[in-house]
C-alpha positions, 0 to 999 in steps of 0.5 A: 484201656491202656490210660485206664491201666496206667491211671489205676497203677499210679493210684496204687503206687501212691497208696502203698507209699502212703502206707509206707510214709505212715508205717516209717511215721509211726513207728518213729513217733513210736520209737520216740514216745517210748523212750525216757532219759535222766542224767546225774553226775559222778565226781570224785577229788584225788590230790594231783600228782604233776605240776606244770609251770611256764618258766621263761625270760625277758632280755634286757633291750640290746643294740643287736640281735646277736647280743640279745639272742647271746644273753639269751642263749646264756641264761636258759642254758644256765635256767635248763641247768639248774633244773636238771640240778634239781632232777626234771628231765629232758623229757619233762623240760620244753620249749614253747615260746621263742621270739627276738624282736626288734624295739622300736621309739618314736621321737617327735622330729626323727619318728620311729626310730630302731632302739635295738632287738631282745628276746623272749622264751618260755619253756614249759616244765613238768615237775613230778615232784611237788615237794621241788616246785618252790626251788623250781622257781627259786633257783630258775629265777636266781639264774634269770628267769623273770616271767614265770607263771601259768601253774596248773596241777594234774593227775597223771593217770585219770583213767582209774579216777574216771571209771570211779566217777562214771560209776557213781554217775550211774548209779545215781542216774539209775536211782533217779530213774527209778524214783521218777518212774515211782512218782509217775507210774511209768514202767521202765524197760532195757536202757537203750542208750548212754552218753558220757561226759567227762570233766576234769577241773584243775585248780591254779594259785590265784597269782598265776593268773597272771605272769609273775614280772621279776625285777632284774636287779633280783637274778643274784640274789638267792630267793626263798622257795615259795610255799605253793599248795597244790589242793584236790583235783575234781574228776567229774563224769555226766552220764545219760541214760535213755530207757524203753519205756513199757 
């Protein structure tokens, strides 16, 4: 009797989460058959407002450490200067690349063979305005900088940029979703889902692809600011909606 019970109850237990796994099964399958989802974009163009440039300096090879973190040490004070001459802040002045090497030759019956030390800094600066970014490099490079490259313009607020866009994304999404239900015969419902992505591409002068080499003869000599456009930036927004479907 006892096994009759036992055998009776774990018939039942199957069976109810048979039902259970079904009942979670179709409701899924439900879940996803009634659902539809449709992405546009929306982009909008603002001139950009900041300019960013990497500014640095490469010794010339020393016969000792202290004399090239020396030489060093006197031309990025006097670089650093001459930017604040031209009224970029201490905020908007920074370091990112500080190196003192040691350069070594090879020599056929000696092999390598220590030829002396030189240094490398970059600092980053933001420019706020772009009317100064050819003296920038005009009067950076008369003080010693010869590497100078990485250009890049942004916005410094996007927020209101972005808002724009997503609403053009939106609107365009919503337009598409409708058109497609036309065409289909589909009833569209409450949408029950977004997902956004946004995107913000910076245009950069073709030549600062690469770092701008200057010849050290040329620290004393007085350059003429160069013309550097700075064009549109392109704020882009993506956005998905996923509707209920009727």
């Amino acid at each position: 009797m006892k096994k009759e019970t036992i055998i009776i109850t774990i018939i039942s237990i199957l069976a109810i989460s048979g039902i259970a796994a079904y009942s979670i099964y179709t409701t899924n399958h439900s879940i996803n058959q009634d659902r539809f989802s449709v992405s546009a974009s929306g982009t909008v163009y603002a001139k950009a407002d900041i300019a960013n440039i990497t500014i640095g300096l490469k010794t010339e090879v020393k016969k000792t450490a202290a004399e090239a973190t020396a030489e060093s040490t006197k031309k990025m004070n006097a670089i650093i200067k001459s930017l604040k001459d031209l009224g970029i802040e201490d905020k908007d002045i920074k370091t990112t690349d500080y190196s003192l090497q040691p350069i070594y030759n090879w020599l056929e019956n000696r092999g390598q063979v220590l030829q002396g030390y030189q240094v490398y800094q970059n600092v980053n600066v933001k420019i706020r305005d772009l009317e100064k970014i050819g003296d920038v490099i005009a009067k950076t490079t008369e003080q010693g900088a010869n590497q100078i490259g990485n250009v890049s313009f942004t916005i410094d607020d996007e927020y209101t940029l972005k808002n724009q866009a997503r609403e053009l994304a939106i609107e365009k999404a919503k337009e598409k979703a409708n058109l497609i239900a036309e065409q289909t015969g589909m009833k569209l419902g409450e949408i029950k889902g977004v997902y956004e992505n946004a995107d913000v591409n910076t245009p950069m002068p073709m030549y600062t692809n690469a770092r701008l080499m200057l010849d050290e003869k040329m620290n004393n000599v007085s350059l003429e600011s160069a013309n550097i456009q700075t064009g549109q930036n392109e704020v882009r927004v993506d956005v998905t909606l996923t509707y209920e479907v009727k």
